[in-house]
C-alpha positions in Angstrom: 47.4 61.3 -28.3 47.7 61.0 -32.0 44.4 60.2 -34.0 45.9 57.0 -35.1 46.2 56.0 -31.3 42.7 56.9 -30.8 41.6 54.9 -34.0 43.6 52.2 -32.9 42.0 52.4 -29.0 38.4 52.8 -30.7 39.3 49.5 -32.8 40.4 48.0 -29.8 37.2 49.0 -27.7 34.8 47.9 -30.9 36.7 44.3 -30.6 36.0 44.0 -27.1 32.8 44.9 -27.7 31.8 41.9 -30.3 33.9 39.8 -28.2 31.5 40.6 -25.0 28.5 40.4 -27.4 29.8 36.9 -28.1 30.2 35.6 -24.7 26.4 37.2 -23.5 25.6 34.9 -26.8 27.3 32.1 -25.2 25.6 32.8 -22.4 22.7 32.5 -23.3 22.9 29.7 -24.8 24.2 28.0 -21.9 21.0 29.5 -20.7 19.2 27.6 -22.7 20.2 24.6 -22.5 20.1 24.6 -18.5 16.5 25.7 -19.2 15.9 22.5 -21.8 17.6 20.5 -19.2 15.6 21.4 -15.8 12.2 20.9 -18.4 13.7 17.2 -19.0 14.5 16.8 -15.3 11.2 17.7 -14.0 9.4 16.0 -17.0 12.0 13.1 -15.8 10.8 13.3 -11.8 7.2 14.0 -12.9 6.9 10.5 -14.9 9.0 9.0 -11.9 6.5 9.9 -9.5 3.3 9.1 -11.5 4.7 5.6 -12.2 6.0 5.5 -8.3 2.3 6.1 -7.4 0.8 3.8 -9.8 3.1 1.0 -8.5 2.5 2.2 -4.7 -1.3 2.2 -5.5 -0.9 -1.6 -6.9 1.2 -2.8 -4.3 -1.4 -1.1 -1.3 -4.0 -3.0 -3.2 -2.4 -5.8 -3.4 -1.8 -6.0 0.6 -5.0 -4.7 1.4 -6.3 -7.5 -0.3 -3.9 -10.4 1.4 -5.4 -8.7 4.2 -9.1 -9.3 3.3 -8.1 -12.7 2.6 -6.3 -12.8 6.2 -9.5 -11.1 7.7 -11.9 -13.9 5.3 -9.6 -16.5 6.6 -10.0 -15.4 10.1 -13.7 -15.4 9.8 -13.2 -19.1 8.4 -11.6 -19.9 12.0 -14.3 -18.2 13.9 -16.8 -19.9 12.3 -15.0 -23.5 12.9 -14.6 -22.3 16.6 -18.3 -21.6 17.3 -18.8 -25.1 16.1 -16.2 -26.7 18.3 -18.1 -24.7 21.1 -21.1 -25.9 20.7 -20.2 -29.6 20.2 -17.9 -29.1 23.6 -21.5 -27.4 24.8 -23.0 -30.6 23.8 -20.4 -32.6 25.6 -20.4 -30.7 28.5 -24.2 -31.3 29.1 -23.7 -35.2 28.3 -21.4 -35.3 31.0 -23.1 -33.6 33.5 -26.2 -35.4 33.0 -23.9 -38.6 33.3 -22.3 -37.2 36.8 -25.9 -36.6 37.7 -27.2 -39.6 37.1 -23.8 -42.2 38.6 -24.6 -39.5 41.5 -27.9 -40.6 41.9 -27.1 -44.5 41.1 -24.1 -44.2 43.7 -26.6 -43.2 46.4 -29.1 -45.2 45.7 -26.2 -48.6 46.3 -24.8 -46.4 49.0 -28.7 -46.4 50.8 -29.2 -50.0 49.8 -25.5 -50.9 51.2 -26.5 -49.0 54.2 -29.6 -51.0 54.3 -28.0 -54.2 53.6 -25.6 -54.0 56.3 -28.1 -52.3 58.6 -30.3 -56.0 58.1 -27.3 -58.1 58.5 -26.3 -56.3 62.0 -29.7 -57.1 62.8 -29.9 -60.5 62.4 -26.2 -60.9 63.7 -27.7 -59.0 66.6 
């Protein structure tokens, strides 16, 4: 090989060479912008989740306090109930002293029938 052949091959080789020094520059460059993009993408998912959590906290809050207001509500019922119960406790006792007392007025005419009739069979008699 003549030295111009190997002048020309080291020329050649020196080309390639800035060529391949280019592309690793490219390549890192693309580098670096994948790197500037995952640091958006996780700032990105890291602001999604905190404002996810913030509005998940608000809306548990929110339903934990519809259900206070359920459970206060509920309360308000249980309240209204022991008062029914003790007015039908109330009524309850009215009427059994009632039943007590026609019981006792409905054997005292059923003795004095009986005692009626008895007197009128005897005189009949």
């Amino acid at each position: 090989m003549a030295d111009h052949d190997l002048d020309a091959l080291s020329r050649k080789v020196d080309e390639i060479g800035r060529k391949l020094t280019e592309v690793d520059g490219r390549f890192a460059e693309i580098d670096e912008h994948f790197a500037e993009q995952r640091q958006y993408i996780e700032l990105g998912l890291d602001t999604l989740r905190t404002e996810l959590r913030t509005e998940m906290r608000a809306g548990f809050q929110g339903v934990q306090a519809g259900f206070q207001g359920v459970q206060a509500g509920f309360q308000g019922v249980d309240r209204r109930l022991e008062g029914v119960d003790r007015r039908l406790d109330r009524i309850e006792d009215k009427l059994d002293r009632f039943i007590d007392t026609q019981g006792g007025i409905n054997r005292d005419l059923h003795s004095r029938t009986r005692a009626l009739e008895e007197a009128r069979r005897r005189r009949k008699g």
